[in-house]
N, C-alpha and C positions, 0 to 999 in steps of 0.2 A: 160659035167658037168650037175648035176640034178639040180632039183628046187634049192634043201636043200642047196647044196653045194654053188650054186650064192646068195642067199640069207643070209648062213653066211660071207662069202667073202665082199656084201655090206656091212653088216652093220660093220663087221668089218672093211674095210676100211674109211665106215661115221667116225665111234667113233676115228678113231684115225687122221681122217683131224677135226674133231672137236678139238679133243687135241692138236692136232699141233695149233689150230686158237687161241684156247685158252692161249697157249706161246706167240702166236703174240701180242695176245692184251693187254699184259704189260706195263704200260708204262715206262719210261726210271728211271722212281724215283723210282717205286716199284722193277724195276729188280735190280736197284743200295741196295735196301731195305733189298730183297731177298738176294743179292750178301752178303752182311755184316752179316747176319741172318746165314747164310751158314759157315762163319769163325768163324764166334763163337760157331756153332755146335748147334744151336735150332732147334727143330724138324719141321719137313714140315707143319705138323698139327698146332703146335705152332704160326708161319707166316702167314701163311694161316686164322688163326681165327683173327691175330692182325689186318690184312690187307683186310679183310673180304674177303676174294678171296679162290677158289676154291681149295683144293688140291690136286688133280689133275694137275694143272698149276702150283704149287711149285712144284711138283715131278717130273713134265716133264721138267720143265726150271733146275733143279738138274741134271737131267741125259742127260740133252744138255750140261749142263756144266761140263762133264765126273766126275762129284762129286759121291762116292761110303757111301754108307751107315759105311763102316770103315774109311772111310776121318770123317766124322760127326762125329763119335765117336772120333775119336783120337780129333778132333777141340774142342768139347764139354769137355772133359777130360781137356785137357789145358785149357780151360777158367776157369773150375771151381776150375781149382789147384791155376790157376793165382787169380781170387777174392778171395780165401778163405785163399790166403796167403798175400792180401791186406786187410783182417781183416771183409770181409762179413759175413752175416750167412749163414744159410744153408737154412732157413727157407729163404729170400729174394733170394737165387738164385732157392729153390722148385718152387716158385712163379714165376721166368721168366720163368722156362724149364719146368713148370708142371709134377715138379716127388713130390714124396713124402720126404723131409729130410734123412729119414733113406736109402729110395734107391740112394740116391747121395753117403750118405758113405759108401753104403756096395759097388755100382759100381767102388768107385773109389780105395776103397781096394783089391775089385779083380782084375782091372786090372794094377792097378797100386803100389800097396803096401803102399796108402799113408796115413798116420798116421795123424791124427787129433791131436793127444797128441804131437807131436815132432815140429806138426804147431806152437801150443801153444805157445807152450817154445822158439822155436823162434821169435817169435813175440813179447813175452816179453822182449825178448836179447835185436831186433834191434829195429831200429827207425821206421820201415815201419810202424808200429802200429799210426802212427800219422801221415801216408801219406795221403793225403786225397785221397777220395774213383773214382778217375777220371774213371778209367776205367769203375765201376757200373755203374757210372752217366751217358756214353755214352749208354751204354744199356737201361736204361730207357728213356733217349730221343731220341733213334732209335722207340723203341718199345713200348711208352707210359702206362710203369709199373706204 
């Protein structure tokens, strides 16, 4: 083996017993944090700035947790079907997931077909429109919106 070749070899093995160290030193609140962060489909970067912590160490404790970048998506998709059929806007869930409004609707239209205007109109029908907002309100006292 040449110089070149053990000296990439270290440091790549440093940097990634650094990231493994960096998983470790989670503690049991923030993995519990990060776990929940995860089911509901917020991005890595998103946690990671709430929790002032690395990202790096969200994306690694993710893919210890065999969590795939289309798990996230599908999680993320359901949540925001789920709030925005509990009567949120779009603008208070741009603000947890740091998208912009319009790219919530156009994402959620192309993968999913789902119609803002048929929301409406059901909302008007049922009752839910007066449910109160339980679910948002755990998101914000998870993640200090």
């Amino acid at each position: 083996m040449s110089f070149y070749q053990t000296t990439a070899n270290y440091e790549r093995y440093g940097l990634l017993w650094q990231i493994e160290k960096m998983v470790v030193m989670l503690t049991q609140e923030q993995r519990k944090i990060i776990s929940e962060g995860f089911k509901l489909g917020i991005p890595d970067i998103q946690i990671a700035e709430r929790l002032s912590l690395k990202y790096n160490q969200i994306y690694k404790f993710r893919k210890k947790q065999e969590i795939s970048a289309k798990d996230m998506l599908k999680n993320r998709l359901d949540t925001w079907e789920k709030m925005i059929r509990d009567g949120e806007s779009l603008d208070f869930i741009a603000k947890i997931y740091g998208f912009k409004p319009s790219s919530i609707r156009q994402m959620l239209w192309r993968e999913r077909q789902f119609s803002f205007k048929q929301v409406k109109e059901d909302i008007k029908m049922s009752s839910r429109a007066k449910q109160t907002k339980k679910f948002s309100k755990d998101i914000v006292k998870l993640f200090g919106f």
